[in-house]
Biotite code that builds the C-alpha atoms (Angstrom):
import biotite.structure as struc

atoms = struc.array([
    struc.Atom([181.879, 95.364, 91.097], chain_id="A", res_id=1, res_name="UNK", atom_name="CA", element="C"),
    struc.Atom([178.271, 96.039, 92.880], chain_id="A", res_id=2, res_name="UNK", atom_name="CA", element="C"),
    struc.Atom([176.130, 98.111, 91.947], chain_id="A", res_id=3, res_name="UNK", atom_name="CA", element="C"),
    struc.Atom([177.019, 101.536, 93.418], chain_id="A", res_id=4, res_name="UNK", atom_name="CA", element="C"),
    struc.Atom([180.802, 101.291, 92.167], chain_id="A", res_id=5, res_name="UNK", atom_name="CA", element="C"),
    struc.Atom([179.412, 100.104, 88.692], chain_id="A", res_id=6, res_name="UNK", atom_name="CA", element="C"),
    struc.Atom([176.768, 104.089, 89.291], chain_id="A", res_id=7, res_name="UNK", atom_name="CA", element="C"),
    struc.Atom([180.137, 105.633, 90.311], chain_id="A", res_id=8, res_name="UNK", atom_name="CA", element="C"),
    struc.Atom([182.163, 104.288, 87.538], chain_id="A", res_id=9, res_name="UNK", atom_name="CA", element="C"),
    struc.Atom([179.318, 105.077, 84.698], chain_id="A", res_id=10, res_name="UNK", atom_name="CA", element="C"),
    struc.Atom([179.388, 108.676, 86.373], chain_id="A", res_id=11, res_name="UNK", atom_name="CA", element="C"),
    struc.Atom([182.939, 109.067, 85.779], chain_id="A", res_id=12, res_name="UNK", atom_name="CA", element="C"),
    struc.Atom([182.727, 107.369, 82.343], chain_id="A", res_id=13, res_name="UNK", atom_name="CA", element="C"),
    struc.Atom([180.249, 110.197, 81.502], chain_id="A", res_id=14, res_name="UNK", atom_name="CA", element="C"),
    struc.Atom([182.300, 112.812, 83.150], chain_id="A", res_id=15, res_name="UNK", atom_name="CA", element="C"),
    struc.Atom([185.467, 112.015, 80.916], chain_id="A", res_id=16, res_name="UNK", atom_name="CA", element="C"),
    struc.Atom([183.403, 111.671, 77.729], chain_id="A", res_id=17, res_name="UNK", atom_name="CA", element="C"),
    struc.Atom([181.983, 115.891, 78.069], chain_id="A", res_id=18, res_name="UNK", atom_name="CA", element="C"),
    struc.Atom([185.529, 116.532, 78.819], chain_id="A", res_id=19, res_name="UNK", atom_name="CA", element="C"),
    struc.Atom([186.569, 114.525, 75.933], chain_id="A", res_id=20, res_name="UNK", atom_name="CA", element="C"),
    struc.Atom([184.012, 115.954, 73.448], chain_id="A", res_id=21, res_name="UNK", atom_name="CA", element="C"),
    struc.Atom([184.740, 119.376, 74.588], chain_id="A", res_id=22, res_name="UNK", atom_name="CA", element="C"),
    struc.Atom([188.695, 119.191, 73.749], chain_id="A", res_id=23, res_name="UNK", atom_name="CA", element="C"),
    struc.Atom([187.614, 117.623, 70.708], chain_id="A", res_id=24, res_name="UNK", atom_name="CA", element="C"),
    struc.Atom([186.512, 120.934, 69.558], chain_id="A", res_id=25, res_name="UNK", atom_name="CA", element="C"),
    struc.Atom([189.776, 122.299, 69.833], chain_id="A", res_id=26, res_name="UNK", atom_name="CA", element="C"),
    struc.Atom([191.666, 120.129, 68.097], chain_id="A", res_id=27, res_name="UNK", atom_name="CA", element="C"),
    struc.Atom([193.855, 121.499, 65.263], chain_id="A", res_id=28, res_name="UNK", atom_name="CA", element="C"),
    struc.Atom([193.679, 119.337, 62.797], chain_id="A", res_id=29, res_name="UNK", atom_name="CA", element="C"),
    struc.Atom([194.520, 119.345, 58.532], chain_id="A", res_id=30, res_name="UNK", atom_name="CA", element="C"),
    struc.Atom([192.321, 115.499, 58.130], chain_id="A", res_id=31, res_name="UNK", atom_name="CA", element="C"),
    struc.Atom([188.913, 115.025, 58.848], chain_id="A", res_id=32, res_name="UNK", atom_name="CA", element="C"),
    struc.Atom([189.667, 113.284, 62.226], chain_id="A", res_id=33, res_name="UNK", atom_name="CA", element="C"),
    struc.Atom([189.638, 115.591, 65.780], chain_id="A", res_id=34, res_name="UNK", atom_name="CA", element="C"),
    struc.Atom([190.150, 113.293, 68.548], chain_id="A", res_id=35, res_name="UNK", atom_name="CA", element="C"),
    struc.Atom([189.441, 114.006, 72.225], chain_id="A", res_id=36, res_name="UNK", atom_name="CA", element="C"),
    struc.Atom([190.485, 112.168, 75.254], chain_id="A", res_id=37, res_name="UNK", atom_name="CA", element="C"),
    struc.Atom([190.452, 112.339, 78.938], chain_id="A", res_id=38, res_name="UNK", atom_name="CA", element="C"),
    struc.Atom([191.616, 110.707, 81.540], chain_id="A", res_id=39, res_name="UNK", atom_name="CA", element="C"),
    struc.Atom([191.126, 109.659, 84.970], chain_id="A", res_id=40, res_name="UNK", atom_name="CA", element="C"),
    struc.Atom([194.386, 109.269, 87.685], chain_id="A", res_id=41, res_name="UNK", atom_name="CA", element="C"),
    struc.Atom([194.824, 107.489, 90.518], chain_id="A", res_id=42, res_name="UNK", atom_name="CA", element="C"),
    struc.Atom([194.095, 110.711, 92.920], chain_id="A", res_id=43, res_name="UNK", atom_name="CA", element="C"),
    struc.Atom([190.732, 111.221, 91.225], chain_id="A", res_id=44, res_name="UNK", atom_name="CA", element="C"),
    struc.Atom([191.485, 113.889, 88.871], chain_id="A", res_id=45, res_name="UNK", atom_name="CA", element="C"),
    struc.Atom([190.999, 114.440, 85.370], chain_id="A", res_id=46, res_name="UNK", atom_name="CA", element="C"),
    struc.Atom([193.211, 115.571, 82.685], chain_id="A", res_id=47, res_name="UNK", atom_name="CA", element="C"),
    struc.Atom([192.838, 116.134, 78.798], chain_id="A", res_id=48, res_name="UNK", atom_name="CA", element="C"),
    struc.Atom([193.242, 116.590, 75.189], chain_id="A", res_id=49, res_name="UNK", atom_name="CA", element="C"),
    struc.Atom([193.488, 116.819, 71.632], chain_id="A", res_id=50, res_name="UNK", atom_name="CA", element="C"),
    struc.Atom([194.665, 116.052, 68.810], chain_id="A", res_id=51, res_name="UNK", atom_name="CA", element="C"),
    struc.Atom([197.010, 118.592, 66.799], chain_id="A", res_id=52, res_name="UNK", atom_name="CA", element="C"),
    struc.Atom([198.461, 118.089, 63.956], chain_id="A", res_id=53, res_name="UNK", atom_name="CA", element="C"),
    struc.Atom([201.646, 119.480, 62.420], chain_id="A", res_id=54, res_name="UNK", atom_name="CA", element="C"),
    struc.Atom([201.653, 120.692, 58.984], chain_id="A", res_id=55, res_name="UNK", atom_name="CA", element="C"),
    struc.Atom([205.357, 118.059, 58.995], chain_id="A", res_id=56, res_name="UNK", atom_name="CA", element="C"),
    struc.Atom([202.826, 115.059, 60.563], chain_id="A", res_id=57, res_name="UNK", atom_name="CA", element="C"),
    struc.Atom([205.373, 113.814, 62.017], chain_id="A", res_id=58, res_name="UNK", atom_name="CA", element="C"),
    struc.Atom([205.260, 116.258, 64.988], chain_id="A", res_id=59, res_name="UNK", atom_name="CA", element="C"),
    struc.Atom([201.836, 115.350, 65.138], chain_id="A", res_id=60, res_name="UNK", atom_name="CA", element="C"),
    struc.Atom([200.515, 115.167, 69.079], chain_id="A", res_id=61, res_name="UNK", atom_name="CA", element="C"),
    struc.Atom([197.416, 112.030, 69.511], chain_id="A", res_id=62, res_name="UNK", atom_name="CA", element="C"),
    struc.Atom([194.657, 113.165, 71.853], chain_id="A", res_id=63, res_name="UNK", atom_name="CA", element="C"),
    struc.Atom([195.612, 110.499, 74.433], chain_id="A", res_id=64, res_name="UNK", atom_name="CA", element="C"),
    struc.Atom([199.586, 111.536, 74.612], chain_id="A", res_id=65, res_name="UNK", atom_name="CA", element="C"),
    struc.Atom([198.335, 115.151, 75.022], chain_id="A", res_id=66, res_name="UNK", atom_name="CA", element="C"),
    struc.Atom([196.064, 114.384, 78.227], chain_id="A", res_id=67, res_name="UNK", atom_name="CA", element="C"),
    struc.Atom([198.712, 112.058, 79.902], chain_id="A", res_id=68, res_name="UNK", atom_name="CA", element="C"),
    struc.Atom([201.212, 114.358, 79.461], chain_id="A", res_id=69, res_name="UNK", atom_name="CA", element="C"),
    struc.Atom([199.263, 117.211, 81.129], chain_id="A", res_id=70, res_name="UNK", atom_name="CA", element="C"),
    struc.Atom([198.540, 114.182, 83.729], chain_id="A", res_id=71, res_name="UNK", atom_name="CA", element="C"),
    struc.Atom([202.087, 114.025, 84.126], chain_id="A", res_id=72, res_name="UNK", atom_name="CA", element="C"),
    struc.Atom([202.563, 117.731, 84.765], chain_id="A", res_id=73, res_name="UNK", atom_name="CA", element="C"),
    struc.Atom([200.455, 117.955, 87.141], chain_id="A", res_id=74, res_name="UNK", atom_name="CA", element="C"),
    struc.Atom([202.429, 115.660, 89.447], chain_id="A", res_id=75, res_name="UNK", atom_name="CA", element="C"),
    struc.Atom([200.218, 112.434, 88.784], chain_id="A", res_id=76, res_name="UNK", atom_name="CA", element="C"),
    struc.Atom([201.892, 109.242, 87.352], chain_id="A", res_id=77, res_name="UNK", atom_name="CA", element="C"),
    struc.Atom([199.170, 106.648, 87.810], chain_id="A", res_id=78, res_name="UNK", atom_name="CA", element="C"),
    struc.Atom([195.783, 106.291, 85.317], chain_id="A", res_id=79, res_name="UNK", atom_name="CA", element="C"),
    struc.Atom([192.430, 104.095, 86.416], chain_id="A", res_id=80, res_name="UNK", atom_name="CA", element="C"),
    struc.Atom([190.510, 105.291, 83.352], chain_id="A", res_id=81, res_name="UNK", atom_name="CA", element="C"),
    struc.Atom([191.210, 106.664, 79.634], chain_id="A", res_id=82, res_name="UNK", atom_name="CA", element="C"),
    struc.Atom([188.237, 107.726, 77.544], chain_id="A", res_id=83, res_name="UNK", atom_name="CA", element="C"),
    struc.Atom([188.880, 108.342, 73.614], chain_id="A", res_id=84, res_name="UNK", atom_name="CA", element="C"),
    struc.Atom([186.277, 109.766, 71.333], chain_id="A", res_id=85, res_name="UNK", atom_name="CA", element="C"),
    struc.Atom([185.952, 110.710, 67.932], chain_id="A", res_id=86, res_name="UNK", atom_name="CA", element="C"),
    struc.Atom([183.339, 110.656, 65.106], chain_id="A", res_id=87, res_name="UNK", atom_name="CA", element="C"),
    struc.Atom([184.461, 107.351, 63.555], chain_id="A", res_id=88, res_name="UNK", atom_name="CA", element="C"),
    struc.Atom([182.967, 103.896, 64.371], chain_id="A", res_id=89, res_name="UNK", atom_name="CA", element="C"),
    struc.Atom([185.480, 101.054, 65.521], chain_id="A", res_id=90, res_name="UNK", atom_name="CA", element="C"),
    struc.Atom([188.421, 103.050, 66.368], chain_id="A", res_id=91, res_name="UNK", atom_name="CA", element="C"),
    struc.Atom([190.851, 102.549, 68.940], chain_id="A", res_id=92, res_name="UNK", atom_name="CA", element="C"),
    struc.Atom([194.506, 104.049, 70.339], chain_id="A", res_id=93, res_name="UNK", atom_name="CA", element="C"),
    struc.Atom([197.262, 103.370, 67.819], chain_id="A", res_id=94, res_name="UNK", atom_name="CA", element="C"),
    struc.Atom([199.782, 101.595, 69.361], chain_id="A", res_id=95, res_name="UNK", atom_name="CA", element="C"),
    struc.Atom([202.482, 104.051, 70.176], chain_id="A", res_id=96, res_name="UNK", atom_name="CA", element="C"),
    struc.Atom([199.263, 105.542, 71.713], chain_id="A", res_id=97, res_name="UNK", atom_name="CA", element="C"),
    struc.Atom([199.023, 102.632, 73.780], chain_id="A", res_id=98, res_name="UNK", atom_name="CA", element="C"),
    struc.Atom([202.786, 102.721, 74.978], chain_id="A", res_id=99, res_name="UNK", atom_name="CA", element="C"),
    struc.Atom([201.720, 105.594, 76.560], chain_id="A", res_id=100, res_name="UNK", atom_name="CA", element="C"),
    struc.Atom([198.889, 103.895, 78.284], chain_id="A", res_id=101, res_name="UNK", atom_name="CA", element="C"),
    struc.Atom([200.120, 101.151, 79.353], chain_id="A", res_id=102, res_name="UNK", atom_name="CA", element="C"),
    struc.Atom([203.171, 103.024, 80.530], chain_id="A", res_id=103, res_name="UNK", atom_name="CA", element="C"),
    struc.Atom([200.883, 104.853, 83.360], chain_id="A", res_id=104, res_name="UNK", atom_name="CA", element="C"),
    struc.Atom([198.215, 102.021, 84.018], chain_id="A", res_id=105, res_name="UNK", atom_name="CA", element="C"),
    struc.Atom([198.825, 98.093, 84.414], chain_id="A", res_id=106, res_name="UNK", atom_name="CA", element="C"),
    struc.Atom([195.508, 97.435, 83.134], chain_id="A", res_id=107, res_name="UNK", atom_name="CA", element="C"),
    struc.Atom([193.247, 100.664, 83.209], chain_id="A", res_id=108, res_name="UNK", atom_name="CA", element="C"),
    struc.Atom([189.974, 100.515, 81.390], chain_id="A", res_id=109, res_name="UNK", atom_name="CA", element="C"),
    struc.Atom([189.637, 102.781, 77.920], chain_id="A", res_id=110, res_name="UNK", atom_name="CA", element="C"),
    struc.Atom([186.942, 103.476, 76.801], chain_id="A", res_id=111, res_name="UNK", atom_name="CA", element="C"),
    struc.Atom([185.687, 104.563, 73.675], chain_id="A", res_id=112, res_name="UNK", atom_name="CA", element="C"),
    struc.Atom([182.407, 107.109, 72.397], chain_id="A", res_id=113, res_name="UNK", atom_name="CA", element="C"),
    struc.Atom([182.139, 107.947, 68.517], chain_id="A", res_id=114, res_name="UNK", atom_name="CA", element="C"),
    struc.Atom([179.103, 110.303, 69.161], chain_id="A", res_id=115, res_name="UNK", atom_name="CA", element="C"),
    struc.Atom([178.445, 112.409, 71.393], chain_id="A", res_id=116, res_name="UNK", atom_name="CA", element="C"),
    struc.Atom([176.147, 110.779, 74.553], chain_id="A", res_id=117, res_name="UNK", atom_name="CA", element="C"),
    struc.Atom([176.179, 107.986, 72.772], chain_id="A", res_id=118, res_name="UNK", atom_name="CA", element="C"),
    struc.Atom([177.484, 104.252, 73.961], chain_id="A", res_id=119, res_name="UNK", atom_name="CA", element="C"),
    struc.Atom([180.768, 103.439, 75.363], chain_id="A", res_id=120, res_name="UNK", atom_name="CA", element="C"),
    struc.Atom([182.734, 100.559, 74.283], chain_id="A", res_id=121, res_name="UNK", atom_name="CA", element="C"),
    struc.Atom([184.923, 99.591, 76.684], chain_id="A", res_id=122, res_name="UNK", atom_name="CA", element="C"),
    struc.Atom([187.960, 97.170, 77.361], chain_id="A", res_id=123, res_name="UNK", atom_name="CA", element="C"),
    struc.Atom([190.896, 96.633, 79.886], chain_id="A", res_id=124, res_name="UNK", atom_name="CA", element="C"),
    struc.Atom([194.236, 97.923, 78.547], chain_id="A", res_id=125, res_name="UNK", atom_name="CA", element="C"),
    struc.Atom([195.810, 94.576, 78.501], chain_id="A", res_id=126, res_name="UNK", atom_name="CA", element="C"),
    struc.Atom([193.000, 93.287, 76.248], chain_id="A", res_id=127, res_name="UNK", atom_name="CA", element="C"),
    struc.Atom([194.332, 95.848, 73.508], chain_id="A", res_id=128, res_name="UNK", atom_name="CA", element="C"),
    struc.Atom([197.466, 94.729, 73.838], chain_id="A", res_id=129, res_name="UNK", atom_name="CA", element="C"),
    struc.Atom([197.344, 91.261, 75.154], chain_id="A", res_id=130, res_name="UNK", atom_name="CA", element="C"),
    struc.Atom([201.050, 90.581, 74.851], chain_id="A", res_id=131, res_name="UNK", atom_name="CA", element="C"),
    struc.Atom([202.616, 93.681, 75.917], chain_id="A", res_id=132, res_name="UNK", atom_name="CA", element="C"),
    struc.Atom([205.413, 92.838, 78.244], chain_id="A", res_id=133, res_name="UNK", atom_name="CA", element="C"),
    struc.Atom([205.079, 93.947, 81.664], chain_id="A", res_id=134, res_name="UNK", atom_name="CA", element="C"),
])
């Protein structure tokens, strides 16, 4: 990657995040834990979510199933980018969360923010689930 696509991929990075953060706020949640995520598609837009919970948790809707699914309804089928955030350190998609993702991206970067403007930690799909079958 040079230089400019590395600029244009931070930009989006940091684009995703505020979009991230500001679902986050609307998650409805009964834990401690709101969860915001956004994501990036193929055609260049950007889709997200939040967490909500369900008083039954097992009805319970993850952050990153809510923003592909609006993805999906809005006629795009293809993810480049995923960014999850959430005031915990060292968290990452569950793995039914990570169905999801790798059902819409071969090997998409997600990315990950646990304060707000604060630093990404990043890593390809496939290195989160290293033996998922393709």
């Amino acid at each position: 990657m040079n230089t400019l696509d590395a600029d244009i991929a931070d930009e989006r990075l940091r684009r995703l995040a505020e979009l991230a953060w500001d679902a986050r706020e609307r998650a409805f949640v009964f834990g401690p834990t709101k969860v915001g995520c956004a994501v990036l598609a193929d055609n260049g837009q950007m889709f997200f979510g939040c967490n909500v919970e369900h008083k039954f948790r097992s009805h319970d809707v993850h952050a990153e199933v809510n923003a592909i699914t609006s993805m999906v309804a809005a006629g795009s089928r293809k993810l480049t980018m995923i960014v999850i955030v959430a005031e915990r350190e060292q968290f990452t998609p569950c793995g039914a969360c990570m169905d999801w993702i790798l059902q819409f991206c071969e090997d998409c970067v997600v990315a990950f923010q646990s304060t707000k403007g604060g630093l990404f930690f990043q890593l390809r799909a496939r290195e989160l689930m290293p033996h998922y079958p393709r």
